[in-house]
C-alpha positions as CSV (number, residue, x, y, z in Angstrom):
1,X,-23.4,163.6,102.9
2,X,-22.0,160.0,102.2
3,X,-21.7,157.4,104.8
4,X,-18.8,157.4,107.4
5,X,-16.6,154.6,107.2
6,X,-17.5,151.8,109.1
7,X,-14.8,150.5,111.5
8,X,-13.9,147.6,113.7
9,X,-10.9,147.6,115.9
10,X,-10.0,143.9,116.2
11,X,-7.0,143.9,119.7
12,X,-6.9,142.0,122.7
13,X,-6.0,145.2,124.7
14,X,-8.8,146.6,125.5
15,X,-6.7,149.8,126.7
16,X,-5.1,149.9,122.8
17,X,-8.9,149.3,121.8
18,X,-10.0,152.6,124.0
19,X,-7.5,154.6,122.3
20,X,-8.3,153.9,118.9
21,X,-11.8,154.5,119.9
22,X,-11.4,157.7,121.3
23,X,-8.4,158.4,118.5
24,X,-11.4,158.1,115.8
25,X,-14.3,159.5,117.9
26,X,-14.0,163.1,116.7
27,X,-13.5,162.2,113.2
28,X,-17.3,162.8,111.6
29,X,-16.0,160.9,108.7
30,X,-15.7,157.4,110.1
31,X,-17.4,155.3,112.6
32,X,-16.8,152.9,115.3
33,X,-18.9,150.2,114.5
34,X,-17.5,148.1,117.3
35,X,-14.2,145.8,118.7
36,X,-13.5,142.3,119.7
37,X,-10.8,141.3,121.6
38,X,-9.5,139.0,119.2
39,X,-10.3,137.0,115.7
40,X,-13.1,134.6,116.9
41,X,-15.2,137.4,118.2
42,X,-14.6,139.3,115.3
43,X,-15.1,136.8,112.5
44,X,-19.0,137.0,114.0
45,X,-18.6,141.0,114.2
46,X,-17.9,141.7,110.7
47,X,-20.6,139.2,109.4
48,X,-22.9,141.3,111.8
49,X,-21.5,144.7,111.8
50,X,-20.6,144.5,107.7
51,X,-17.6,147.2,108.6
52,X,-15.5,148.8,105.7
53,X,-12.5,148.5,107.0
54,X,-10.6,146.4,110.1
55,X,-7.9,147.3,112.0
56,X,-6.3,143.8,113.5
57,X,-3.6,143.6,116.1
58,X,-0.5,140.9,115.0
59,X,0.1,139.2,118.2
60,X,-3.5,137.6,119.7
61,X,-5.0,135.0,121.4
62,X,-6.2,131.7,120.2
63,X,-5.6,132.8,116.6
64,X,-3.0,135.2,115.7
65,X,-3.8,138.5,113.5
66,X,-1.5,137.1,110.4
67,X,-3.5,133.6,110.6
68,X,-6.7,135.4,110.3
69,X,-5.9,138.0,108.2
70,X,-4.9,135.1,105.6
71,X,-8.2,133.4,106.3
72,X,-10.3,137.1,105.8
73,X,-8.8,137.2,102.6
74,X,-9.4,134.4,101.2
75,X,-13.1,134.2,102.6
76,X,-14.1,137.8,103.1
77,X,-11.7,139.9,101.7
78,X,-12.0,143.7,103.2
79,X,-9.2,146.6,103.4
80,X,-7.2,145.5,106.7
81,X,-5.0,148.2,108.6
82,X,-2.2,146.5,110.5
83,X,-0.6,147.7,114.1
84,X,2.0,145.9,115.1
85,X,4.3,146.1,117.8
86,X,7.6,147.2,117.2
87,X,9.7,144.1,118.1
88,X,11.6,142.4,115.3
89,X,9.4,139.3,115.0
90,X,6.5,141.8,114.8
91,X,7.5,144.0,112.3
92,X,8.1,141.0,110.3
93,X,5.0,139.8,111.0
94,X,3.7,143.1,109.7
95,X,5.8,143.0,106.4
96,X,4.4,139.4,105.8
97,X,0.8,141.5,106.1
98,X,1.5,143.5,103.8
99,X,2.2,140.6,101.4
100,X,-1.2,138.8,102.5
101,X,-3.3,141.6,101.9
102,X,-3.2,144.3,104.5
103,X,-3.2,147.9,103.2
104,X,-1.4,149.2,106.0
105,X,0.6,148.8,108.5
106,X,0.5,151.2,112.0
107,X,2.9,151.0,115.4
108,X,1.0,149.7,118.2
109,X,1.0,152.6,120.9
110,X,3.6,151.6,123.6
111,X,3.4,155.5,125.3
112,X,2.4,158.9,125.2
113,X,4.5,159.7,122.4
114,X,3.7,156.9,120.0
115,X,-0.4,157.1,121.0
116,X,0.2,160.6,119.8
117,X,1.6,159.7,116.6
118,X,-1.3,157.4,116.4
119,X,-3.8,159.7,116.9
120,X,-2.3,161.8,114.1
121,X,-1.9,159.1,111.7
122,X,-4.8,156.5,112.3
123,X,-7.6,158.3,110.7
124,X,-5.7,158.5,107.2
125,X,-4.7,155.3,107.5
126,X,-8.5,154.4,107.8
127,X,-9.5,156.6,104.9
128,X,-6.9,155.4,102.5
129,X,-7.9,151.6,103.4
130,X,-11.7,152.7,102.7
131,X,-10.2,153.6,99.4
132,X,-8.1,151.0,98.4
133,X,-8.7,149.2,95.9
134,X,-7.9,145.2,97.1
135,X,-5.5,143.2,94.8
136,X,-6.0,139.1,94.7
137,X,-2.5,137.5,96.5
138,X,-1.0,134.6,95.4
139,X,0.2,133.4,98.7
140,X,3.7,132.2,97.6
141,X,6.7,133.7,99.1
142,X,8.6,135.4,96.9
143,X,12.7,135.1,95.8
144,X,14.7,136.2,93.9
145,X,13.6,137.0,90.2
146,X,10.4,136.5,90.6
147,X,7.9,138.9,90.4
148,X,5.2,139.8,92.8
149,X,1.8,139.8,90.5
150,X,3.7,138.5,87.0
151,X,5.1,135.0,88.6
152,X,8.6,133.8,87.0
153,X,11.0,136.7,85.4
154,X,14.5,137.1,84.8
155,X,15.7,140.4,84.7
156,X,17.3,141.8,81.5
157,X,20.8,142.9,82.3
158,X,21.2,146.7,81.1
159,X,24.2,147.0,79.4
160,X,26.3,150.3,79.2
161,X,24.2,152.4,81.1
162,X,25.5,155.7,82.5
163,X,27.1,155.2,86.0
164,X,25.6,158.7,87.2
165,X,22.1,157.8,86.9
166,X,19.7,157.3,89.6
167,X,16.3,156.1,90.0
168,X,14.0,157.5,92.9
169,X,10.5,156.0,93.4
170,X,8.1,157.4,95.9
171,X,4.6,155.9,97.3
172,X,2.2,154.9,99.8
173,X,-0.6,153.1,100.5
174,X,-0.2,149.5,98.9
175,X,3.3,150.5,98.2
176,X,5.2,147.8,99.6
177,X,3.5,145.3,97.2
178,X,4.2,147.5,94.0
179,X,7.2,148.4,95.2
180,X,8.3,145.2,95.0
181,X,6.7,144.0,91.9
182,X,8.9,146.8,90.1
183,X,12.7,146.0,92.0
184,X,11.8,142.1,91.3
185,X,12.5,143.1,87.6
186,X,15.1,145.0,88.1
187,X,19.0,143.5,87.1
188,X,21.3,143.0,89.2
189,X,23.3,145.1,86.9
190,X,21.0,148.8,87.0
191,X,22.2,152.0,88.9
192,X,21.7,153.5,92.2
193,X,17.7,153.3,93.6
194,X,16.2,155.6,95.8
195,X,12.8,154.7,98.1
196,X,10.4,156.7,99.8
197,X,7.4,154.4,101.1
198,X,5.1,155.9,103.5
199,X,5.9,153.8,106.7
200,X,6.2,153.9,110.7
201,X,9.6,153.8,112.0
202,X,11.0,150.7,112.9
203,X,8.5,148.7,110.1
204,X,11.2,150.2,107.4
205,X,14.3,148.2,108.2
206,X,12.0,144.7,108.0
207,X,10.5,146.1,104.6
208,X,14.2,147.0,103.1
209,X,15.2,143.2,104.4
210,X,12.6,141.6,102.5
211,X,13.4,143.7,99.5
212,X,16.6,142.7,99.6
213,X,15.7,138.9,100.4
214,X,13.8,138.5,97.0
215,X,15.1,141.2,94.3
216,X,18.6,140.8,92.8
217,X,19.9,144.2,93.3
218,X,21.0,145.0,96.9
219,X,18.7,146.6,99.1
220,X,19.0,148.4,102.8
221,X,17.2,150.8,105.2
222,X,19.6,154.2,104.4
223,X,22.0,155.3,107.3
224,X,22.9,159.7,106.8
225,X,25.8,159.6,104.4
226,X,25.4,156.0,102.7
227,X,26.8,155.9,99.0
228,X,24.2,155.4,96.2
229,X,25.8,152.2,94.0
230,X,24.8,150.8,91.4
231,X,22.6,147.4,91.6
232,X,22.2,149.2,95.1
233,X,18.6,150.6,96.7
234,X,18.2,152.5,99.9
235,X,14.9,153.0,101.4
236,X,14.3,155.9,103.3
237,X,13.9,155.2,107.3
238,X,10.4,155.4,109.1
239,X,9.9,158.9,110.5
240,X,12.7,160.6,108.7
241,X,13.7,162.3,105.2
242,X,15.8,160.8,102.9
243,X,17.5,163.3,99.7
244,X,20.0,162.6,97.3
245,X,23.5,164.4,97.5
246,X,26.4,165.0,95.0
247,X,29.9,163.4,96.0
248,X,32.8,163.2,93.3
249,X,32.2,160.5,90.8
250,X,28.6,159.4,92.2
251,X,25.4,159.9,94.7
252,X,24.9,159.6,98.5
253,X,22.3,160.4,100.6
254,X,21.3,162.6,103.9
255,X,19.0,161.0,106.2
256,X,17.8,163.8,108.4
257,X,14.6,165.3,110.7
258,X,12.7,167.8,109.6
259,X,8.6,169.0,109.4
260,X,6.7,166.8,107.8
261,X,6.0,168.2,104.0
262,X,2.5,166.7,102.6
263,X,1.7,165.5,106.3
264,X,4.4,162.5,105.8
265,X,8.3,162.3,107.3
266,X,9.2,160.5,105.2
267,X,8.6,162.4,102.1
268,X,8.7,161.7,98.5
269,X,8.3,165.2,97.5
270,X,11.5,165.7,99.5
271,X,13.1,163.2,98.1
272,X,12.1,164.2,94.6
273,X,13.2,167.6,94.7
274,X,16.7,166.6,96.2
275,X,17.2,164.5,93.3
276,X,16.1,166.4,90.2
277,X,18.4,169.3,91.9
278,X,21.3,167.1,92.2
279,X,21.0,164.7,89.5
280,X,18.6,166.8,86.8
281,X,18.1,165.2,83.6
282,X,20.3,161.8,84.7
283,X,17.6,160.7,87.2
284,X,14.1,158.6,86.0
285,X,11.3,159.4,88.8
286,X,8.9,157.0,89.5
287,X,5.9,157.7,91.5
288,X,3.0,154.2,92.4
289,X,0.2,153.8,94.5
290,X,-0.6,156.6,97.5
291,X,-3.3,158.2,99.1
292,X,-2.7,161.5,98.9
293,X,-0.7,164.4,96.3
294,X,2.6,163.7,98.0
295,X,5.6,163.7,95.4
296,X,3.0,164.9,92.3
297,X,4.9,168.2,92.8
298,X,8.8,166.7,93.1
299,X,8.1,164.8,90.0
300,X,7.0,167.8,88.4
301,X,9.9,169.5,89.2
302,X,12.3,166.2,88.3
303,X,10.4,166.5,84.7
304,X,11.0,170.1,84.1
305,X,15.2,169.4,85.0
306,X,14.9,166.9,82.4
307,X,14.4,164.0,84.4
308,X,12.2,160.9,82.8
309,X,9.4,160.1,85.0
310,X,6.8,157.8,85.4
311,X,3.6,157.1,87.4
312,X,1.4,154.2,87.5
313,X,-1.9,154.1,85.9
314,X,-5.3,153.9,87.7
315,X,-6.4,150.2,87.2
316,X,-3.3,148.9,89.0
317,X,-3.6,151.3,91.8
318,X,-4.1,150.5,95.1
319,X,-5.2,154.0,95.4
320,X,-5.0,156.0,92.8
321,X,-4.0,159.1,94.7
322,X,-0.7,160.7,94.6
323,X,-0.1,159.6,90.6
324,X,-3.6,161.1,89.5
325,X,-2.1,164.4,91.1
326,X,1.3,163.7,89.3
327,X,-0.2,163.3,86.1
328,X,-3.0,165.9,86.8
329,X,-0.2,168.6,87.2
330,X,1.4,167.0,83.7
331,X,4.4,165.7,85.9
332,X,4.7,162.4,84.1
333,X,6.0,161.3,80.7
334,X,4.4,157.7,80.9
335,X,1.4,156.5,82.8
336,X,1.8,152.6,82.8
337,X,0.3,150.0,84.8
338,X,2.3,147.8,87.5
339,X,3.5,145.5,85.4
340,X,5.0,147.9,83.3
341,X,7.1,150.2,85.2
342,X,10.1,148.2,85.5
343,X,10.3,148.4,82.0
344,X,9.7,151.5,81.5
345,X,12.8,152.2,84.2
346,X,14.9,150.3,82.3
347,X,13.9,152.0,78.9
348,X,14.5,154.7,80.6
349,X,18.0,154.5,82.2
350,X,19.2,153.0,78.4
351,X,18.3,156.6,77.4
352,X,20.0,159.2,80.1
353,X,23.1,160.7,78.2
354,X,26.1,159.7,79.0
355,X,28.4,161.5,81.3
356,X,30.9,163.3,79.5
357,X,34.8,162.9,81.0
């Protein structure tokens, strides 16, 4: 049997630090190594503890969680889960994370509901973050044209393309990061985008902002019954499905409840299957980084309604989870690496026949 995954739960509640405690206690899979109250204490835990993974509150005392996290990775770096609070300023904080080198992010429990949700969703968290393969950061901030791990880049406007194309991309675990190294290179002149990311409600409006802060195409958390445009994206709210819909001359979208399919709401599967039923062989499916099979089986069936899809290749996977399923079930027409993808969209959307009048 291998080793369980050593954890420390960096918080300066020490009620939030019993309930990720107890929340992990039955797992036999991962370990408790030990918690500090905030990054100080912690610095001297994780040289004495030597724990897999951390999970680090935002808002602390005498250093705050972004401050250190920044510091970890440049002198220590180690897969770092997030949980944030879910005010504003927080789930920025949490975005700007994500950018610094956190895996994941996770909603502070605030009451019995969320602390259920937590115990549900921590352990995962943990085991995709023992996974994950860490990725250097630059540290700039990002605007827009400029990509994520390829520094300065103009997008190539994409001339003629079909108007009833769409793109959906679907993933998890590192995600945000690729996510936003693909849209970077993506013209303001492209058609409609559709985002799952695995993500907490509340966390997916600051995500969609920052999207929208650095790419050149617009880009917003979806609202049930928003129109797909082109040079538009809509990301799929925390905690709820997104799927693509027919209206005359284009795409909108349902945002709705619903079980969770693969263990996630949202779903890429679910919004895979919506679109290679609506849009069939105008769409190009993407699926990137995840822990997980989630969307292997949507792009599958966007493939087989003649849909172009793509999933990114192992090296330049955070975890290579959800497109080694993809391309295991033969779902993909091109494995490429990050860097690659946008190209491969926009190669892609040159190609989708034309709609006829």
């Amino acid at each position: 049997m291998s080793q369980p995954i050593r954890t420390l739960i960096v918080d300066d509640s020490a009620i939030v630090r019993k309930i990720l405690s107890e929340a992990l206690a039955g797992e036999p899979d991962i370990e408790v190594v030990g918690t500090a109250p905030d990054p100080y204490v912690a610095r001297d835990k994780i040289l004495a503890l030597h724990p897999d993974v951390l999970t680090l509150d935002i808002e602390m005392p005498r250093m705050d969680g972004l401050t250190f996290l920044r510091k970890l990775m440049e002198f220590h770096p180690m897969p770092v889960i997030v949980i944030s609070s879910l005010g504003q300023a927080s789930c920025k904080a949490a975005m700007e994370a994500l950018e610094s080198g956190a895996v994941e992010v996770l909603a502070k429990p605030g009451g019995p509901y969320s602390v259920g949700e937590l115990r549900m969703a921590i352990a995962g968290k943990i085991r995709a973050a023992a996974a994950a393969r860490l990725r250097p950061r630059s540290g700039k901030p990002q605007t827009a044209g400029t990509s994520v791990a390829s520094g300065n880049h103009k997008p190539v406007p994409i001339e003629g393309f079909d108007p009833m194309t769409v793109v959906a991309i679907g993933a998890s675990t590192g995600g945000t990061e690729a996510i936003a190294e693909v849209l970077t290179h993506i013209p303001e002149r492209s058609p409609g985008i559709v985002i799952t990311q695995h993500i907490p409600a509340n966390f997916s409006r600051a995500f969609a902002e920052r999207l929208d802060r650095i790419c050149q195409i617009r880009v917003k958390e979806a609202v049930d019954g928003d129109e797909l445009k082109p040079g538009h994206a809509l990301v799929a709210p925390g905690d709820f499905h997104m799927l693509l819909r027919k209206r005359p001359g284009g795409y909108s979208v349902a945002v709705k409840e619903g079980p969770r399919v693969c263990y996630q709401r949202p779903s890429v599967d679910v919004l895979f299957r919506s679109v290679a039923e609506v849009a069939g062989p105008k769409a190009v499916g993407v699926l990137l980084t995840g822990m997980g099979a989630d969307g292997a089986a949507g792009l599958l069936q966007m493939r087989q309604s003649g849909a172009e899809t793509i999933a990114q290749d192992e090296a330049s996977c955070v975890v290579f989870g959800m497109p080694r399923e993809a391309i295991r079930l033969g779902a993909a027409n091109h494995v490429q690496p990050l860097t690659h993808v946008a190209g491969a969209i926009l190669a892609a959307v040159r190609e989708r026949p034309l709609t006829r009048a």
